[in-house]
C-alpha positions in Angstrom: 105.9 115.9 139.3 103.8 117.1 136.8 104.6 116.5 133.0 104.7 119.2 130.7 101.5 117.8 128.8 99.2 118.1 131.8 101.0 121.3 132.4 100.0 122.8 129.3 96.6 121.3 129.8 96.3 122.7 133.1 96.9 126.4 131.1 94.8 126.2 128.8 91.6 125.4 131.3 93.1 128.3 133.4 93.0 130.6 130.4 89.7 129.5 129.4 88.4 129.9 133.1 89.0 134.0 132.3 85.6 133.2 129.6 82.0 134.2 130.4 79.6 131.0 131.2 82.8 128.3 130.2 84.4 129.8 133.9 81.8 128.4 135.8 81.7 125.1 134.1 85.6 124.8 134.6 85.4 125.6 138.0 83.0 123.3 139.0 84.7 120.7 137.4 88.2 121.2 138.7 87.7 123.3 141.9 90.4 121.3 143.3 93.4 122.4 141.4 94.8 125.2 143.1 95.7 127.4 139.8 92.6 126.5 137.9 90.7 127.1 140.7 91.8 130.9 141.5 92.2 131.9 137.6 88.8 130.6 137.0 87.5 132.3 140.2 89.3 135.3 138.9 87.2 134.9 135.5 83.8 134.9 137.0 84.3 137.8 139.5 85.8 139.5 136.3 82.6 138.7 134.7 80.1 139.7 137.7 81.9 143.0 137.7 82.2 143.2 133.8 77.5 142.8 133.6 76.8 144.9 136.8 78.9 147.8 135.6 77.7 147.4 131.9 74.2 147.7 133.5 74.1 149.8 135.9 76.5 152.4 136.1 74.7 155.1 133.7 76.9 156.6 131.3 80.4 155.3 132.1 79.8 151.7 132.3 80.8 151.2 129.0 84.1 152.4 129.7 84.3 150.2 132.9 82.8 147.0 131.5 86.0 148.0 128.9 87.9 147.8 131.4 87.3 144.7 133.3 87.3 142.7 129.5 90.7 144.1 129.6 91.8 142.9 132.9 90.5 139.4 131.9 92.5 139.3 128.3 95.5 140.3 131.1 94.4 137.0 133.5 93.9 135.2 130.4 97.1 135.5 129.2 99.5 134.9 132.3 97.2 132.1 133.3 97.8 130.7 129.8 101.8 130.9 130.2 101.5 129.3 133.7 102.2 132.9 135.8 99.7 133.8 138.9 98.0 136.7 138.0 96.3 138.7 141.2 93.6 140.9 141.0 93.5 144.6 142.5 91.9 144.9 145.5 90.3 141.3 145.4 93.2 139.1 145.3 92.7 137.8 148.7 89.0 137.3 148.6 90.0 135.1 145.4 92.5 133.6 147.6 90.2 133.1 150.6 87.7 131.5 148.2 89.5 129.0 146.3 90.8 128.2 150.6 86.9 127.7 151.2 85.6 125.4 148.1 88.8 123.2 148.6 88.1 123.1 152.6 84.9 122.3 151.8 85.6 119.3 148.9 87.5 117.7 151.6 85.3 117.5 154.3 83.0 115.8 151.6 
């Protein structure tokens, strides 16, 4: 059983996983907790989608890219109170990813 310090601990790098550049560092250091692992994998898809739209969709990607930093402030939030936040349309790739990195830590 987990105490409510390492709880809040575990939060907090959740919420932080939702922040461009910081996600990838968090992931790669704790890949194998479960809720870090998908919030923070949740934060750098957020953050793929949030540069390709800003780039490359002419005229509206603005408005997307606003979109996404929205979602994120959303994931950052629940994953700071210790909720599961899904993704539309992606939550199971998110799921099927965090599956794959913690399949492949313990074959290592």
């Amino acid at each position: 059983m987990h105490s409510s310090q390492n709880i809040t601990h575990r939060n907090r790098l959740a919420a932080v996983g939702y922040i461009p550049i910081a996600n990838f560092l968090i992931f790669a250091a704790h890949r194998r907790e479960k809720f870090v692992a998908r919030h923070t994998l949740n934060g750098i898809l957020l953050t793929i989608y949030f540069f390709a739209a800003y780039f490359l969709i002419p005229d509206f990607g603005n408005f997307v890219a606003i979109i996404f930093a929205a979602i994120a402030v959303g994931g950052f939030i629940h994953a700071s109170a210790g909720q599961k936040f899904d993704l539309p349309l992606i939550g199971d790739f998110v799921d099927w990813l965090a599956k794959t990195f913690d399949k492949k830590q313990k074959e290592i």
